[in-house]
N, CA, C and O atoms as a MOPAC input file, in Angstrom:
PM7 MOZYME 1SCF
protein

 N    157.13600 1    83.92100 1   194.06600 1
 C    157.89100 1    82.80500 1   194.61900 1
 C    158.44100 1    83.15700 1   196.00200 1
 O    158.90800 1    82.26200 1   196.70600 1
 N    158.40600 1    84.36100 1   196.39400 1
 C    159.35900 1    85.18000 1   197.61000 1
 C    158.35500 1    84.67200 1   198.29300 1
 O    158.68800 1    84.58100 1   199.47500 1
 N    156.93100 1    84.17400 1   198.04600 1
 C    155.66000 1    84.41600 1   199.18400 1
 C    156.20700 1    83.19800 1   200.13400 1
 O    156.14900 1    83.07000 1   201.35700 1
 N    156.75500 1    82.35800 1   199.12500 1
 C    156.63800 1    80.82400 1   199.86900 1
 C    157.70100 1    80.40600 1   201.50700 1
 O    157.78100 1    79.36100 1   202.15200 1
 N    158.44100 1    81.92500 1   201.71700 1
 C    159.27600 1    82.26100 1   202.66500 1
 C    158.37800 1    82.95500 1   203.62000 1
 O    158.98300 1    83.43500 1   204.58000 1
 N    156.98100 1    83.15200 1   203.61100 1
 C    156.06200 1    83.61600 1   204.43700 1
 C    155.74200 1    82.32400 1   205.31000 1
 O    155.75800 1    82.43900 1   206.53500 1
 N    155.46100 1    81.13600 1   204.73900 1
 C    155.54900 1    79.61200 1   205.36500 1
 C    155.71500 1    79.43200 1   206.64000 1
 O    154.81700 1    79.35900 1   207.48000 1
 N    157.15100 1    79.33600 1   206.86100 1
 C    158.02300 1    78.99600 1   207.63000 1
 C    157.49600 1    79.97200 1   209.05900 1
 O    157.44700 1    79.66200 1   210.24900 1
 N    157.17600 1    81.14100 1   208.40900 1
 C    157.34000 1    82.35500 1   209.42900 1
 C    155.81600 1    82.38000 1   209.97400 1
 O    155.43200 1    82.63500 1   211.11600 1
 N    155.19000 1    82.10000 1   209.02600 1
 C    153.21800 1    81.74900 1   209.72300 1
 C    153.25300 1    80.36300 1   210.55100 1
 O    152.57100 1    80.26800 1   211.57200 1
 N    154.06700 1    79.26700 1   210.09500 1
 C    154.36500 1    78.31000 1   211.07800 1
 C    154.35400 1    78.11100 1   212.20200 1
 O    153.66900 1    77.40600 1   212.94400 1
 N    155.52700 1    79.07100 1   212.38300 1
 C    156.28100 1    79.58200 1   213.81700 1
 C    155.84700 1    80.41300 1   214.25500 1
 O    156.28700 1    80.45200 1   215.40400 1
 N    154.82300 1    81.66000 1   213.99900 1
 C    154.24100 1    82.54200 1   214.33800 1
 C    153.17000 1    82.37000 1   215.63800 1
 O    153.06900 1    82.94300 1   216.72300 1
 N    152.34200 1    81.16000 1   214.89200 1
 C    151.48500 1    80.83000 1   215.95200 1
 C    151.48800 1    80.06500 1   216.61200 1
 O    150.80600 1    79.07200 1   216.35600 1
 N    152.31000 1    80.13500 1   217.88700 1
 C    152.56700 1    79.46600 1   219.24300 1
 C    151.34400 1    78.55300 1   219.38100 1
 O    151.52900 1    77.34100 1   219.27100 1
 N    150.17400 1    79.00000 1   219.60000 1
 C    149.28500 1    77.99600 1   220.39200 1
 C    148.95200 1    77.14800 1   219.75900 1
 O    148.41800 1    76.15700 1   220.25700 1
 N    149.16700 1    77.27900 1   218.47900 1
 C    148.73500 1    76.03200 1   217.64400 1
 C    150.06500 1    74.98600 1   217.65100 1
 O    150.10000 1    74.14400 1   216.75400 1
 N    150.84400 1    75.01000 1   218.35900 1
 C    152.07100 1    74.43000 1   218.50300 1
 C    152.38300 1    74.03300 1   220.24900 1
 O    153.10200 1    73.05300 1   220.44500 1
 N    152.06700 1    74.47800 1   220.96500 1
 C    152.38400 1    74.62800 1   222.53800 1
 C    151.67200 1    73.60900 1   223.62400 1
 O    151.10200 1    73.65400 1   224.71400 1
 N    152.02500 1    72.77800 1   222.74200 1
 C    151.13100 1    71.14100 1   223.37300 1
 C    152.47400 1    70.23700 1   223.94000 1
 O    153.63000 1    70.34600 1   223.53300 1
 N    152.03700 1    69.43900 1   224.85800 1
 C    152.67000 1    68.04000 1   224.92300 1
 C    152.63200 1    67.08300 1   224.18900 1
 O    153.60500 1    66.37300 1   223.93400 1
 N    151.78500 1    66.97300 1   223.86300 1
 C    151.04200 1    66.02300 1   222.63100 1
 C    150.83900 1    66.07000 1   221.36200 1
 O    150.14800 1    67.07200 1   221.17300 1
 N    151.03700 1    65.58500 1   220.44100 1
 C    151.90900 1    64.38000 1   220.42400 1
 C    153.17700 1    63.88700 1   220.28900 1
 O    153.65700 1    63.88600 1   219.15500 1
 N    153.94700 1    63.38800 1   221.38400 1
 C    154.81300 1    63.21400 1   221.68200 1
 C    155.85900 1    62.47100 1   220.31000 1
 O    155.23400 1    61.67300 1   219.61200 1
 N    157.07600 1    62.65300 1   219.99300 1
 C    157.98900 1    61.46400 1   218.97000 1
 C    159.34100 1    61.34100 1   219.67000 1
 O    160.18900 1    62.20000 1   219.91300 1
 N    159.31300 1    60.29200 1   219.87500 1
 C    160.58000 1    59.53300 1   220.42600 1
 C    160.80700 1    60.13600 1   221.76500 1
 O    161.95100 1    60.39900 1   222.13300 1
 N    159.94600 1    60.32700 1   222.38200 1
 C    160.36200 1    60.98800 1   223.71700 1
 C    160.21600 1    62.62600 1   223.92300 1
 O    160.03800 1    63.12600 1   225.03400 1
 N    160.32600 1    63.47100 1   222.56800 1
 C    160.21700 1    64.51500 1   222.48600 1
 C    158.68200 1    65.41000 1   222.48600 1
 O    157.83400 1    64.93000 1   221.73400 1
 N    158.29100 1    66.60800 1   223.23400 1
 C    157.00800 1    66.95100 1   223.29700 1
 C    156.78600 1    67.44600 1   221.13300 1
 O    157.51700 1    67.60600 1   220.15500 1
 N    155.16500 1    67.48500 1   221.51100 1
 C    155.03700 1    68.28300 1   219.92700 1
 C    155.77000 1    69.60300 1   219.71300 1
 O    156.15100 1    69.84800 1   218.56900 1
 N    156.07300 1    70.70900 1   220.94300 1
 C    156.46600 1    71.43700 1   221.09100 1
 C    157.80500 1    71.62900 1   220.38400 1
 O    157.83800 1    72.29200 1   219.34700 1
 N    159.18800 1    70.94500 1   221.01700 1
 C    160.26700 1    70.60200 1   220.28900 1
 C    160.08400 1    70.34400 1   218.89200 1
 O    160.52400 1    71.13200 1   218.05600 1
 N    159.20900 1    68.86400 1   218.44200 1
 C    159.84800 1    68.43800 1   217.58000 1
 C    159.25200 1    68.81500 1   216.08400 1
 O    159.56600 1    68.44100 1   214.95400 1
 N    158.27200 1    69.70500 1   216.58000 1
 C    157.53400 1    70.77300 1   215.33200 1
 C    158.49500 1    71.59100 1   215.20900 1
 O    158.75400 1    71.72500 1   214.01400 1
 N    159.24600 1    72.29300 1   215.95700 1
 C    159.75400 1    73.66100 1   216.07000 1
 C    161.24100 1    72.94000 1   214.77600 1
 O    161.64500 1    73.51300 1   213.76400 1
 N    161.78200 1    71.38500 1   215.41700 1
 C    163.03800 1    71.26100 1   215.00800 1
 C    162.66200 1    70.86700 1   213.13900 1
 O    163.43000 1    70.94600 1   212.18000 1
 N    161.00700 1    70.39000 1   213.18800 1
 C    160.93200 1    69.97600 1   211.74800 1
 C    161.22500 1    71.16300 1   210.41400 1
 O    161.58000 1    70.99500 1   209.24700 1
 N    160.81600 1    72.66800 1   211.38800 1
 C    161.03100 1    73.37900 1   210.21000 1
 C    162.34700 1    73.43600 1   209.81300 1
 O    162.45600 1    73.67000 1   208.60900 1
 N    163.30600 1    73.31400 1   210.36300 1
 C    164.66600 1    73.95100 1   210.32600 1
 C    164.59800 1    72.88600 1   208.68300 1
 O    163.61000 1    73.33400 1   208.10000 1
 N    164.85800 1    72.40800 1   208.31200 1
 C    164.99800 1    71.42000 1   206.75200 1
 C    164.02100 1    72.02800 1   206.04700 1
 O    164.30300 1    72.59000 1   204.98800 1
 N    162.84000 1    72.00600 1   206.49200 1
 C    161.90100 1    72.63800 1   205.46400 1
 C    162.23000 1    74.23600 1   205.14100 1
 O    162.23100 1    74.67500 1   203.99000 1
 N    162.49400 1    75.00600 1   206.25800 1
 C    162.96400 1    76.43000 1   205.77900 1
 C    164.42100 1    76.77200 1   204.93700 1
 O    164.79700 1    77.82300 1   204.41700 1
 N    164.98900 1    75.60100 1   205.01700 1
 C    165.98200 1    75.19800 1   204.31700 1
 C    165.81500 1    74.84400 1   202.80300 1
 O    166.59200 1    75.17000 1   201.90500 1
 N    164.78400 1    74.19400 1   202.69000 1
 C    163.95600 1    73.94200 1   201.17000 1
 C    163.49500 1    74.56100 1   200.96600 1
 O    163.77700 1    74.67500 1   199.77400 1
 N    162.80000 1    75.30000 1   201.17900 1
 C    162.30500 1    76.53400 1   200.69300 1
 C    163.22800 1    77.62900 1   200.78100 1
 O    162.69200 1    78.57600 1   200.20600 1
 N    164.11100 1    77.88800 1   201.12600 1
 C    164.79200 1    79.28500 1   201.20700 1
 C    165.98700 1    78.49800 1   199.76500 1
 O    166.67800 1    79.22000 1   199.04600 1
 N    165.96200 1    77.18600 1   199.66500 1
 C    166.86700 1    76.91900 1   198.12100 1
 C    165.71800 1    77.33000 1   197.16200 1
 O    165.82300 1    78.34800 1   196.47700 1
 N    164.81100 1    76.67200 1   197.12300 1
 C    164.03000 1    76.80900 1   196.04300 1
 C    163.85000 1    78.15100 1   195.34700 1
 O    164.03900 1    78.39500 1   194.15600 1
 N    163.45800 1    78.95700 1   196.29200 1
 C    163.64200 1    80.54900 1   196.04900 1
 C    164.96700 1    81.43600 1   195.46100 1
 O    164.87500 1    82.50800 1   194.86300 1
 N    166.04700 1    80.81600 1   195.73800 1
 C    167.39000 1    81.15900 1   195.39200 1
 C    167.26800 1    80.49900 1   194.09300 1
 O    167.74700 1    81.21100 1   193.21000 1
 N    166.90800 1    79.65000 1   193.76200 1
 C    166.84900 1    78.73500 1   192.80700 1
 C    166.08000 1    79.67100 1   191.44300 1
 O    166.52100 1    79.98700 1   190.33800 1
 N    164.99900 1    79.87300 1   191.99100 1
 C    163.93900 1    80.54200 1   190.99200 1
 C    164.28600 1    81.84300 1   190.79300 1
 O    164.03500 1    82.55900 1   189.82400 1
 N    165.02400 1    82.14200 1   192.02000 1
 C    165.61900 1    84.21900 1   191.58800 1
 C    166.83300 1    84.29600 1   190.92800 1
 O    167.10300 1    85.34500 1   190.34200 1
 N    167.76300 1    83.19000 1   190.91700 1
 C    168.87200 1    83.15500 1   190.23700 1
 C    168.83600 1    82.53600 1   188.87400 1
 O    169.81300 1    82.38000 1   188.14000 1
 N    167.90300 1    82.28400 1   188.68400 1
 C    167.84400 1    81.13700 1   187.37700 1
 C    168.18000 1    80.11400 1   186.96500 1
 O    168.07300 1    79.82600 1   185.77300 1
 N    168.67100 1    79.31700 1   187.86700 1
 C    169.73500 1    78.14500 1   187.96800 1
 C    170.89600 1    78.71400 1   187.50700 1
 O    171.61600 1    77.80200 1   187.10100 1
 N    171.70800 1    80.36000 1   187.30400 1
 C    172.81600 1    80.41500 1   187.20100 1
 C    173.99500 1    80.06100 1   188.54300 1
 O    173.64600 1    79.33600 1   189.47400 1
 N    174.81900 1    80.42000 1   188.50700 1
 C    176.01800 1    79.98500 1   189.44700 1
 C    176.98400 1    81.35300 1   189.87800 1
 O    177.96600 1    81.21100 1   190.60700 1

């Protein structure tokens, strides 16, 4: 389950597959608004994992 925190980090790893203008959202390059989408998703995944290593205890 720890793998799924590799994600986020192969994501962001590879610049050129990210380092475009195109396609643009709301004004923002792909550049920005890829970079800002992970921040929630590494967020879901870094619960989920807490989730599965803790056992749903508290």
């Amino acid at each position: 389950m720890k793998l799924l925190l590799l994600i986020p980090f192969l994501g962001l790893l590879w610049t050129p597959f990210y380092n475009a203008p195109l396609p643009a959202l709301f004004g923002f390059p792909f550049f920005y608004w890829y970079q800002f989408l992970w921040v929630p998703l590494t967020s879901f995944l870094i619960w989920l994992v807490y989730r599965h290593e803790n056992g749903g205890q508290r």
